[in-house]
N, C-alpha and C positions, 0 to 999 in steps of 0.2 A: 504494500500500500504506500502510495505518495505519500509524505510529511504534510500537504496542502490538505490532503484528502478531509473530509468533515466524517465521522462515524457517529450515527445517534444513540450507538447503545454505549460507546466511550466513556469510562465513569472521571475519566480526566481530559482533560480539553488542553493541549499547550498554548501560549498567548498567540502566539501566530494565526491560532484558529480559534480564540476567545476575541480578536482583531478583527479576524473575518467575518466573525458571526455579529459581534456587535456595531462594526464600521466605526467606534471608536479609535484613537490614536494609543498607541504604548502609552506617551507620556499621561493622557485624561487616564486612562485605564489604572494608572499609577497615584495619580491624584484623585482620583475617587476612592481608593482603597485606605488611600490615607484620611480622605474623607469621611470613612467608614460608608460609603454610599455605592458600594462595588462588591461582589465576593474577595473571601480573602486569600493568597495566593497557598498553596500547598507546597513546598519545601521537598524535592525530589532526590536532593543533594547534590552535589558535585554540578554546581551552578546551573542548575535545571528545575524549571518551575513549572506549577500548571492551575488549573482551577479546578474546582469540582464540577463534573457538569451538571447534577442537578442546581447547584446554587446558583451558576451560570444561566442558566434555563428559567428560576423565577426571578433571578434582572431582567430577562428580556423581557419577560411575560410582561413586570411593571416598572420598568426601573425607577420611576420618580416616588414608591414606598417601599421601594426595598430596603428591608434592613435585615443585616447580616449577620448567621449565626451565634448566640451567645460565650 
């Protein structure tokens, strides 16, 4: 499978394709998180990150009430 490729059953989503899906910029996607107004990123190690995708999934659904896991 491509790295571009989108999979819907994916339970992790890289920013590349968290980029794709939401047409946001790295840098906003980075600033909302600090915003707390974003999912929060997942920590894969060795400088590799990703998002959850369901959390990913109710941003989209609303993102202007999203609020992020406790």
């Amino acid at each position: 499978m491509k790295d571009d490729t989108v999979r819907n059953d994916a339970p992790l989503v890289s920013m590349k394709i968290a980029i794709h899906l939401t047409s946001l910029s790295r840098a906003t996607i980075y600033r909302r998180i600090a915003e707390r107004k974003f999912p929060p990123l997942v920590d894969l190690g060795g400088r590799r990150i990703a998002f959850h995708r369901e959390e990913l999934d109710r941003w989209i659904a609303n993102p202007g009430s999203y609020q992020p896991p406790a």
